[in-house]
C-alpha positions in Angstrom: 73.6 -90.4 -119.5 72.2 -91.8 -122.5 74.2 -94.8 -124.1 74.2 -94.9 -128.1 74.9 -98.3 -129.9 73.9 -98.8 -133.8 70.5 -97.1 -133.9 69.9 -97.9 -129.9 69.8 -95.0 -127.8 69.3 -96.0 -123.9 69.5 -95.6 -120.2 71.0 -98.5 -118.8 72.1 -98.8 -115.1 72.6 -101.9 -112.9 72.5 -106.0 -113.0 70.3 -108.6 -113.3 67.0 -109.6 -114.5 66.4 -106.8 -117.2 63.5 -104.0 -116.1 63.2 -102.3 -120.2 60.4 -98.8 -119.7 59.0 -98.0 -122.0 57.7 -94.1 -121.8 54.9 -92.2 -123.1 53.9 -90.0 -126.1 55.0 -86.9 -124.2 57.2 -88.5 -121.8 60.8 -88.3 -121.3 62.9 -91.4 -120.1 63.4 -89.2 -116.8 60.1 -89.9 -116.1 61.4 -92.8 -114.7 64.2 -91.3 -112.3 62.1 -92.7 -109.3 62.5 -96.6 -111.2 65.6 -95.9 -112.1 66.9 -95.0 -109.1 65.5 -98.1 -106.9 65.4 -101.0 -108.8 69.1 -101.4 -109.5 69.6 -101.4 -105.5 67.5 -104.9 -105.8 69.1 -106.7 -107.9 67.6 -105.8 -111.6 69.0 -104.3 -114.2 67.1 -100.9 -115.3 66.9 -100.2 -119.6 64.9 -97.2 -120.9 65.3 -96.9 -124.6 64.2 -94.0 -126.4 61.7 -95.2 -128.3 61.5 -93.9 -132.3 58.2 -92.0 -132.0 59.3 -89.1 -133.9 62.0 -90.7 -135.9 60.6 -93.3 -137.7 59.3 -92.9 -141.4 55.3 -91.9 -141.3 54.4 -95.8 -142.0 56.2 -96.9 -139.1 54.7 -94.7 -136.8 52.5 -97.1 -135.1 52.3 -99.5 -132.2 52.9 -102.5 -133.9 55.9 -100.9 -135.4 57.0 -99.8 -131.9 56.6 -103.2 -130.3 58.6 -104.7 -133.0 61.7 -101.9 -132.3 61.2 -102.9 -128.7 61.9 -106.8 -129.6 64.5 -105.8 -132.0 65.9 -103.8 -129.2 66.1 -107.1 -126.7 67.9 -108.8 -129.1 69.8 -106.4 -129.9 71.3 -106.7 -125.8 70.5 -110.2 -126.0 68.6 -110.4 -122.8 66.7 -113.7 -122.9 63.8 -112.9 -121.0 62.9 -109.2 -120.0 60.3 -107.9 -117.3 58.4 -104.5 -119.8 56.9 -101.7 -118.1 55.1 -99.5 -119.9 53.1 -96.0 -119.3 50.4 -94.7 -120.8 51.0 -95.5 -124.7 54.5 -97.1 -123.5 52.5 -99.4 -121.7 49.6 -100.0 -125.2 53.4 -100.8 -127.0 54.4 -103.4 -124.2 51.0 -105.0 -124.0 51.6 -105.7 -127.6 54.9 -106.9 -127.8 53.5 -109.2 -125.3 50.9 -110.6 -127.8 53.2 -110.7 -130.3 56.5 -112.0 -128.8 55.0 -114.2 -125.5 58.1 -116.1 -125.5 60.7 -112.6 -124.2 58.4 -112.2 -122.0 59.3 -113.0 -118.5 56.3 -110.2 -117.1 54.5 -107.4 -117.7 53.7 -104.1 -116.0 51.2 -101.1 -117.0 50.0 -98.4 -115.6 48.0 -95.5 -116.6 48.0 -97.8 -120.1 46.2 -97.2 -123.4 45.1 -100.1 -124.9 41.6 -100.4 -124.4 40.0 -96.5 -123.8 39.9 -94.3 -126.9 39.9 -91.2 -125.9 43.6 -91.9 -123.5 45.2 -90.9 -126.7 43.0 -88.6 -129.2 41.2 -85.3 -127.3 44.4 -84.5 -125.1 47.3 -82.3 -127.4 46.4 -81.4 -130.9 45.5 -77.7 -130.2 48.7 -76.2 -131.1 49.4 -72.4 -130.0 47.8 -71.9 -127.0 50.4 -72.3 -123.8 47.5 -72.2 -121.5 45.5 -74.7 -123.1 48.6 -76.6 -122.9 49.7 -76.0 -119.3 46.0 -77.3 -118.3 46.1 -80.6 -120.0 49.5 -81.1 -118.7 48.5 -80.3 -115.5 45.7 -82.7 -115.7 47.6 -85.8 -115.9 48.8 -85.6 -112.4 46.6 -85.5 -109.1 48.7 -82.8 -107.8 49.1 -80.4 -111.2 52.2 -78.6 -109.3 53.8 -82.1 -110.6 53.5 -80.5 -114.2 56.5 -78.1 -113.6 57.3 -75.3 -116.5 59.9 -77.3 -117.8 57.4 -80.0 -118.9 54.8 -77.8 -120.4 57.5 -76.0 -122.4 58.1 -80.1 -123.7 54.7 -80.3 -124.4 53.6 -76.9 -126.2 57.4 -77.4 -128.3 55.9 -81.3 -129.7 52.6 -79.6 -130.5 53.6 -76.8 -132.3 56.4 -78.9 -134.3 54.5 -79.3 -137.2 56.2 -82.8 -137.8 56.0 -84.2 -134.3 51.8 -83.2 -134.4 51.2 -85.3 -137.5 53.0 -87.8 -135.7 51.6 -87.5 -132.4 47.9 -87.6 -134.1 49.2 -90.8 -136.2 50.1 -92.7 -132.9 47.0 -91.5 -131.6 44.6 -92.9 -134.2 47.0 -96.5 -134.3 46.5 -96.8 -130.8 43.0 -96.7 -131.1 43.2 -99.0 -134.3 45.0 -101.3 -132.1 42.5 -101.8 -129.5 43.2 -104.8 -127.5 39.9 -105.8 -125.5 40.2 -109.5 -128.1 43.9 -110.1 -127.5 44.2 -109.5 -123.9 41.9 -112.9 -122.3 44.6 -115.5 -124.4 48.1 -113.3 -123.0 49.3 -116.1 -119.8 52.2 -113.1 -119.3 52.0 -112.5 -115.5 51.2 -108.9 -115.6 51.1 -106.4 -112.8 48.8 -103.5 -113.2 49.2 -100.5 -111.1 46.9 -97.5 -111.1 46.1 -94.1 -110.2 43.0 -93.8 -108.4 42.2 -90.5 -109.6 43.7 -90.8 -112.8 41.7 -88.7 -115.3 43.3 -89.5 -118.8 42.2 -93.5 -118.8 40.0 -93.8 -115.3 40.4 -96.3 -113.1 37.5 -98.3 -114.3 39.9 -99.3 -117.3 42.4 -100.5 -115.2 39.5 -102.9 -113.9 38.6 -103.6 -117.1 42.2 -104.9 -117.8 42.1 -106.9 -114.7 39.1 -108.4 -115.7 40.6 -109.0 -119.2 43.9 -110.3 -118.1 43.9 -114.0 -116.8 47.6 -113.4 -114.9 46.9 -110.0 -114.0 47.0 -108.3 -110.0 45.8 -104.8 -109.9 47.0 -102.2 -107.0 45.4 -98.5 -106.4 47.3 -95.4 -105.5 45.4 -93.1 -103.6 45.6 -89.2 -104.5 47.4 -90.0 -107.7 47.2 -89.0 -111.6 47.9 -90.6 -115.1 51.8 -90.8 -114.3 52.0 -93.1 -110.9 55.9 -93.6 -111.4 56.5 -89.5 -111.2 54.1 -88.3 -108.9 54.2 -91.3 -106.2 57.1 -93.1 -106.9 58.1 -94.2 -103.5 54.5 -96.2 -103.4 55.1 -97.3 -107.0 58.2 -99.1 -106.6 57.3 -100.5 -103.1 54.1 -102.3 -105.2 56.0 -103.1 -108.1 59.0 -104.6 -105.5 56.4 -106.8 -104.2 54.6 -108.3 -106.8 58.0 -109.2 -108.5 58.9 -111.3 -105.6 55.6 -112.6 -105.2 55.7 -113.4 -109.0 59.4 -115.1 -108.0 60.5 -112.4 -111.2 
C-alpha cells in the first residue's frame, strides 16, 4: 500500500531510525519485499519512495535531479538523519545525494550500484520489440534467471516499447554515465556498506572492489551464487549482512 502526500508517493512501514530505498531503472519498490519485511522487526523504520523517473520533465531526468527529489523527500518527512540504500542506478542516485547532502546522511548502502562502470546502464534495454531479447537480459540480471518471472519481463518489454519511458530510460542512461563518480567518491566520510553479487553480470564484482578501494568508510561483503539484484534473489543473506554492519556501524 502506497501512501500519497503532495507529490510523495511511498511505502512506509515501521519505527525508528529511517531505512529510505531507493530502486532501480526497471525496478519496482517490491523489489524490496525481502527489506521491507525484516527491518521494521529491528527497530528501523522502512521508506521506499517511487522515485520520478518517468514523471519528471526531460531536463530533470537525471541523477542529480533525482538525488535532489530524494533530499527534498527527507525533508519533506523531516527525518533528520536517514540510512539510503540504493540498487543498481538507485544506488548511483544515493551515492550522490551523499556527495551532495553529507550532512542527512547518517550511512550509506549499495549494491549492484552504477556509478563508476559505463556499460551498468547503456547496452542492457533499448531494443524495443523483441520479447525474447527482453526475457534474456532480464534473465541475466539474476544468478538464477527463474528469479526473472513473466510478470517482470512483461514490466520490462511494456517500459521499452513506451516510446516515452525509452527516451527516458536512454536519458538516465547517458546521465549516469555523465555522472561518473570515480573523483567524488575518496573525499565521501559517509560510512557506507557495500554488498555484492559475486556473479553479478550487469556491474562485476571487480567494481564493487573498485568502490571499496574508492570509498575511505566503506566494508564490502560477497554473496555467493547471486546476480545484479542481491535484495530479490538472496534476501535472507542480504538483510542478515546489512543487520550486522548496522550494529557494527552503531546505525
Amino acid at each position: 500500500m502506497l501512501k500519497k502526500e503532495g507529490k510523495y508517493r511511498y511505502f512506509e512501514a515501521g519505527e525508528g531510525t529511517p531505512i529510505i530505498i531507493l530502486h532501480g531503472l526497471m525496478g519496482g519498490l517490491s523489489n524490496f519485499d525481502g527489506v521491507a519485511d525484516f527491518f521494521p522487526k529491528h527497530g528501523y523504520k522502512v521508506v521506499i519512495p517511487e522515485l520520478p523517473l518517468y514523471t519528471n520533465n526531460i531536463l530533470k531526468t537525471n541523477v542529480k535531479a533525482f538525488s535532489k527529489f530524494v533530499k527534498d523527500f527527507i525533508t519533506f518527512k523531516d527525518f533528520d538523519k536517514v540510512i539510503l540504500l540504493g540498487n543498481s542506478l538507485g544506488g548511483h542516485i544515493a551515492l550522490y545525494h551523499t556527495k551532495m547532502y553529507p550532512e542527512k546522511m547518517a550511512g550509506l548502502v549499495i549494491t549492484g550500484s552504477s556509478g563508476l562502470y559505463e556499460s551498468a546502464m547503456g547496452e542492457s534495454y533499448p531494443k524495443r520489440g523483441d520479447y525474447e531479447y527482453i526475457k534474456k537480459k532480464a534473465e541475466d540480471v539474476f544468478y538464477d534467471p527463474k528469479v526473472a518471472t513473466k510478470e517482470i519481463v512483461d514490466d520490462v518489454y511494456a517500459t521499452v516499447n513506451d516510446r516515452i519511458k525509452l527516451l527516458k530510460t536512454l536519458t538516465i542512461a547517458k546521465s549516469a554515465i555523465r555522472h561518473n563518480m570515480a573523483k567524488d567518491l575518496p573525499k565521501m566520510q559517509t560510512p557506507t556498506c557495500i554488498i555484492w553479487g559475486r556473479n553479478d553480470i550487469v556491474t562485476p564484482p571487480d567494481v564493487a572492489e573498485e568502490f571499496k578501494r574508492l570509498l575511505p568508510n566503506s566494508d564490502l561483503y560477497w554473496i555467493e551464487k547471486c546476480g545484479h539484484a542481491a535484495m530479490m534473489e538472496r534476501p535472507d543473506e542480504f538483510n542478515q549482512l546489512m543487520l550486522e554492519w548496522l550494529k557494527k556501524s552503531n546505525l
